[in-house]
C-alpha positions as CSV (number, residue, x, y, z in Angstrom):
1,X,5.4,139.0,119.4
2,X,6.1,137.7,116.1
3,X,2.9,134.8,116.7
4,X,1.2,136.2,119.3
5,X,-2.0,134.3,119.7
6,X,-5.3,135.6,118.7
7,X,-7.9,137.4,121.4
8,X,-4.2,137.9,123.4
9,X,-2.2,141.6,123.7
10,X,1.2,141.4,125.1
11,X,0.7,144.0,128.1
12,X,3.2,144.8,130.8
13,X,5.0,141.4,129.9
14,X,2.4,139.6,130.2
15,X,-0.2,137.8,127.6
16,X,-3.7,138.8,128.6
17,X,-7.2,137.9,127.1
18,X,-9.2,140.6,125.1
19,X,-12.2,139.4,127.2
20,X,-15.8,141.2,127.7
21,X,-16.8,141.1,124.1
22,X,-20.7,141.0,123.0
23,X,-22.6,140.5,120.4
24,X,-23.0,144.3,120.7
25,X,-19.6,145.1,120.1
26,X,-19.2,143.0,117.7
27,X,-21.3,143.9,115.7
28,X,-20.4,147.2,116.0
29,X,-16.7,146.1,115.3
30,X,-18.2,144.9,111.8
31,X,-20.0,147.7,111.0
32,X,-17.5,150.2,111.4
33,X,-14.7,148.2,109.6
34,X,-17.7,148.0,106.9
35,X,-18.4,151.9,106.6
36,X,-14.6,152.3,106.9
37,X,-14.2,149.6,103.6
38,X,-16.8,151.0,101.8
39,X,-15.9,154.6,102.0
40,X,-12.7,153.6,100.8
41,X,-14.3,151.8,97.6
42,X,-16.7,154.8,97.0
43,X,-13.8,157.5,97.4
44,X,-11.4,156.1,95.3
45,X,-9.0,156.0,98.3
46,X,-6.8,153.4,98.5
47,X,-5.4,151.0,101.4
48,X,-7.2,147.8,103.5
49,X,-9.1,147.8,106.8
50,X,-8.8,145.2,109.4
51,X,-10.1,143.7,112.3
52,X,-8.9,142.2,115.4
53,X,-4.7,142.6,113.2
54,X,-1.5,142.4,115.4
55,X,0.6,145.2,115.8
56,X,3.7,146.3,117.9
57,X,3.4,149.9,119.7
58,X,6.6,151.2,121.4
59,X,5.4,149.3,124.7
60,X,3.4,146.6,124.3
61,X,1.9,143.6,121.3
62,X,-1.8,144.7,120.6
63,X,-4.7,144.4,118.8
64,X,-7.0,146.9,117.4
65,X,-10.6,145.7,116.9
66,X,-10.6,148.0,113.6
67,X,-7.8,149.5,112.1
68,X,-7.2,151.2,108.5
69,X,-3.8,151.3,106.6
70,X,-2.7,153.5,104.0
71,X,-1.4,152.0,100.8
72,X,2.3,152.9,101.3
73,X,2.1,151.6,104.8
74,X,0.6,147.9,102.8
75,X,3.2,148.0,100.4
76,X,5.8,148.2,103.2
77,X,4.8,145.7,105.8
78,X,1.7,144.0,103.6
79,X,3.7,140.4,104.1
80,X,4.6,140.7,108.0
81,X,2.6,138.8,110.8
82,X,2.7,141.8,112.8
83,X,2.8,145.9,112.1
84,X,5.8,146.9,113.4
85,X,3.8,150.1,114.7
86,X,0.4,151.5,115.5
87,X,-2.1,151.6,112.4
88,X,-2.5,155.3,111.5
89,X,-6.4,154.9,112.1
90,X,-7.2,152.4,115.0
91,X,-10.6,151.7,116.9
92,X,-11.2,150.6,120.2
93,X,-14.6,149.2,120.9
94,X,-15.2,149.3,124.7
95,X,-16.6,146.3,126.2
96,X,-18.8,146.4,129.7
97,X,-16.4,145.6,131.4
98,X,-12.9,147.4,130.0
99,X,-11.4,149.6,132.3
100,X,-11.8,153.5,130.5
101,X,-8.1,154.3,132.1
102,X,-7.0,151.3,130.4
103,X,-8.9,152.3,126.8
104,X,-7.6,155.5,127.0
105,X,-3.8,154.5,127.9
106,X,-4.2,152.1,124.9
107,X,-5.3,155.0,122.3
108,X,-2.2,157.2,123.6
109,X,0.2,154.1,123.3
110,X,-1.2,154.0,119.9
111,X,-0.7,157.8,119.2
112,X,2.9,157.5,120.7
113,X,3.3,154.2,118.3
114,X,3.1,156.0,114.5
115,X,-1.3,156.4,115.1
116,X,-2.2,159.2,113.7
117,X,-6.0,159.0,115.1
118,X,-7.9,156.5,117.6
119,X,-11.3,156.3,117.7
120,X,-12.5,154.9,121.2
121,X,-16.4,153.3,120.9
122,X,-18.3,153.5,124.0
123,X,-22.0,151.9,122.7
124,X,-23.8,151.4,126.2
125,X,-23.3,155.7,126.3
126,X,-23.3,156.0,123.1
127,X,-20.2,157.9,122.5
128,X,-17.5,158.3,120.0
129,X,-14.4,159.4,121.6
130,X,-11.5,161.0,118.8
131,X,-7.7,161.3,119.7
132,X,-5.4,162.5,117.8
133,X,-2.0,163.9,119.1
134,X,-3.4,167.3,118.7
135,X,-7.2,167.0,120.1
136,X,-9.3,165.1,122.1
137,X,-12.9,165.3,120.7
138,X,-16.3,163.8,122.2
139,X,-19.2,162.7,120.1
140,X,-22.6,161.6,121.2
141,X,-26.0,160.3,120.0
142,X,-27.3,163.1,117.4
143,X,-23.8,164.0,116.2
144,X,-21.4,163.4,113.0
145,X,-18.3,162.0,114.1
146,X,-15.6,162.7,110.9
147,X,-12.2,162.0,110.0
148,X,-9.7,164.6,108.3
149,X,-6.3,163.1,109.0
150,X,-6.6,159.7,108.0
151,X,-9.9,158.0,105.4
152,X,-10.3,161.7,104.7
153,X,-13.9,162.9,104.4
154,X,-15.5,160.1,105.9
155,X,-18.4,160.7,108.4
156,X,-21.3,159.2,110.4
157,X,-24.2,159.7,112.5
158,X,-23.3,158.0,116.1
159,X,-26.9,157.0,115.8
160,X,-26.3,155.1,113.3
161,X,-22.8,153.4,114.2
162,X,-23.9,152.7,117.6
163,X,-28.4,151.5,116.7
């Protein structure tokens, strides 16, 4: 847990491959870590976005493919190899061939882990899925998909996350 090797998650006690990535998804893994960086420049908000960064939930080693932490969260655990908890804004981008009981196990993990939103990526039907302990919110093509809790203000078009 303190090394774990890169593309692995610890899951169920086990070390298991974050496999069925695409070009798709990864470029949508850069985009969103970009609109996520630069709304953090343009807002004056401080903190760091990541991609593909260890982290420990309550059950298991994982890796978000985009995360966001806040500035006193950086200053805390800025220097560790791993988060000792969820990131409070993760995102899952969801491969062909993931499993959505297993995506949407992993956002609740996070949630149950210090998350305080999950955003779950589906781009072959173009959806946007939001969790948050409170709410569990669907957008699709033609829609904004926002954040209040965590990178407050920021928005998007699906359209244009997921072209």
């Amino acid at each position: 847990m303190e090394n774990p090797p890169e593309k692995k998650e610890w899951v169920n006690g086990q070390l298991l491959e974050k496999n069925g990535m695409t070009l798709k998804h990864s470029l949508i893994q850069a985009k969103l870590a970009k609109y996520w960086g630069n709304y953090l420049n343009s807002s004056q908000q401080k903190g760091e976005v990541y991609t593909d960064v260890p982290c420990r939930t309550n059950k298991q080693g994982r890796y978000p493919d985009v995360a966001y932490l806040t500035p006193e969260l950086e200053t805390e655990f800025g220097n560790e190899k791993v988060l000792p908890q969820s990131f409070p804004l993760s995102a899952e981008i969801v491969s062909p061939t993931d499993l959505a009981e297993d995506v949407i196990a992993k956002a609740e993990e996070y949630l149950e882990s210090g998350s305080e939103k999950v955003w779950l990526v589906f781009p072959e039907n173009k959806w946007v899925i939001v969790l948050t302990e409170e709410s569990r919110l669907i957008f699709i093509s033609g829609q904004v998909v926002n954040t209040q809790k965590v990178l407050h203000g920021f928005s998007i078009l699906v359209d244009e996350l997921l072209a």
